[in-house]
N, C-alpha and C positions, 0 to 999 in steps of 0.2 A: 707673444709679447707680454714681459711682465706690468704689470696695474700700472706701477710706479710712469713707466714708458709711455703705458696706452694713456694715461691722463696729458701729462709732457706735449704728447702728440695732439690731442682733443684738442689741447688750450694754444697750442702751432697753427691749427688748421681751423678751428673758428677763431680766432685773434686776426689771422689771415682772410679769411672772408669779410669781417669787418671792416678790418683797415682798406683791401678793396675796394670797397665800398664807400666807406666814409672819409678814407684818410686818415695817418698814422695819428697825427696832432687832435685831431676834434676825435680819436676813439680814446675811452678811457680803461683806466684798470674793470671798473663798477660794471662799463658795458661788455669787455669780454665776462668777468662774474658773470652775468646775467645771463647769457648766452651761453657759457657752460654748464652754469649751474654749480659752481664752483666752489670752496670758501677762499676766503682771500689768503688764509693760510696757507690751502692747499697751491694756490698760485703761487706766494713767495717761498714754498718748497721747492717746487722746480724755478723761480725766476727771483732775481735780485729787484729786479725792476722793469718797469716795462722795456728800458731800451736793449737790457739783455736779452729781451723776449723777443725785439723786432729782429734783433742779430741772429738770432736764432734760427727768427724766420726765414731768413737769407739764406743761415748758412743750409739750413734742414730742411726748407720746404722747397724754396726757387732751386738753388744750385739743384737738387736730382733730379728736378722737373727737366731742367735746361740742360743737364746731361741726358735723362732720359730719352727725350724725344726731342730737341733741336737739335742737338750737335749728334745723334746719331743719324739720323735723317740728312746732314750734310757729309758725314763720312761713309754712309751706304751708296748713295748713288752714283755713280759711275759718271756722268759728266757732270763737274763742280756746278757750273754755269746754270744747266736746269735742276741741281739740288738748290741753291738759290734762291729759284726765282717760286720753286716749287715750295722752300723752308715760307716764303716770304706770303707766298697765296695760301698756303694753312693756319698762319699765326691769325692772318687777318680776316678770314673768311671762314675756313674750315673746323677753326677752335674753339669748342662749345663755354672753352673754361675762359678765356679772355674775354671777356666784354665790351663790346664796344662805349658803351657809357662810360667806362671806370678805367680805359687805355691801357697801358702797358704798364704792370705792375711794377720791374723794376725801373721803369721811368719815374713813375710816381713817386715811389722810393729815394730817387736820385734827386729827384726835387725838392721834396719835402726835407729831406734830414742829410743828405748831407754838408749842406752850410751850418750844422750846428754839429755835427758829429761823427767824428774821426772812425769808430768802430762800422760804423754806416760807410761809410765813405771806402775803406778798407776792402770790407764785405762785397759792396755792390760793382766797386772795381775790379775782385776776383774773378763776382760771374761774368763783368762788360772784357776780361782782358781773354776766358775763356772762351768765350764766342768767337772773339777776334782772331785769336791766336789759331783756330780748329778754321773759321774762316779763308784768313793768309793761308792756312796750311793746305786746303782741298784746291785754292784758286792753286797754288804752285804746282801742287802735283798735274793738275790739268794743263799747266804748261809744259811741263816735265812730258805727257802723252801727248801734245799737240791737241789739245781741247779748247785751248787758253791762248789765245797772240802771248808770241815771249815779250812783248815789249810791255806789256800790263805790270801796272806796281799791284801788286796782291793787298796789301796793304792801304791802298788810298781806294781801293775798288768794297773793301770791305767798311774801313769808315765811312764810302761812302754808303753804302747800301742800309748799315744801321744805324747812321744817322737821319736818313731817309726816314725808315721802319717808325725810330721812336718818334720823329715828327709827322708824320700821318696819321699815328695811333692819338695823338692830341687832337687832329683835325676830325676825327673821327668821334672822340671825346665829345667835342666842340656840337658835332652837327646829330649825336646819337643817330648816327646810321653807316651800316658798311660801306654804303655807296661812295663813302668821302672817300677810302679806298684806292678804288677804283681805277682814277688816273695813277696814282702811283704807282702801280702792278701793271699796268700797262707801258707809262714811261722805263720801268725798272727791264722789264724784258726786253723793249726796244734795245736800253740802253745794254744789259748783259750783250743781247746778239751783237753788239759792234765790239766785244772782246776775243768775237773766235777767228 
């Protein structure tokens, strides 16, 4: 990786830790500086501003994480149903990188900015329509094998599951402990077994 990239990337992934953290709105340009070590020139080299830098973050940090390891882990496993439920007990339990204090980044994300910002909005929709969309597509085929009751809307079973996800990952925010969890993953598997 050339210099030019590996900076790019540095001022990606602690900008992203901060804003984790603190939130997009109360981090500022000064505190990622500080945090990289940076100068402020070298920042508006690679960024216009900060909100190109959040975009960024979306496009360059979230989306490959959420190809990487979600939406593989629900097109590897063999019955959609316990990919699921199994996607749903790693986010929340098993993921060292998610926090429970600081909830679901692109929830966070989706709250914070995009009521003010279209490229935000854009951005965050791509990764929320690809989930969705790799979602509907595992529940179908599990119909398509008889994994899945054919009378199941793919599609309502998916909103509902991450609408579930991101509203738990608040209550979990809320109570700083897994345990908030807890029913949801329990309600969510109940509820998966009355789709087979």
């Amino acid at each position: 990786m050339k210099k030019a990239a590996a900076t790019r990337l540095n001022i990606l992934q602690k900008a992203f830790e901060l804003i984790y953290s603190k939130g997009y709105q109360t981090t500022s340009i000064d505190d990622i500086l500080a945090t990289t070590q940076l100068t402020k020139g070298a920042f508006y080299y690679h960024f216009k501003n900060k909100d190109e830098m959040g975009v960024a973050i979306i496009n360059e940090l979230m989306k490959p994480v959420l190809t990487n390891n979600f939406i593989e882990l629900l097109e590897n496993e063999r019955n959609p149903l316990d990919a699921i439920y199994s996607l749903m007990h790693s986010l929340l339990l098993e993921n060292d990188f998610l926090k429970v204090e600081f909830g679901c980044p692109a929830a966070n994300f989706t709250q914070e900015m995009t009521p003010w910002n279209n490229d935000f909005s854009s951005a965050l929709n791509e990764i929320t329509q690809q989930w969705n969309n790799v979602m509907i597509g595992v529940i179908e085929k599990g119909k398509n094998k008889g994994l899945v009751r054919s009378d199941v809307d793919a599609k309502q079973v998916t909103m509902f599951v991450i609408s579930g996800y991101w509203g738990v990952r608040n209550f979990g925010k809320l109570e700083n402990n897994k345990n908030a969890y807890l029913p949801y993953l329990k309600e969510l598997r109940n509820y998966l077994n009355t789709l087979r």
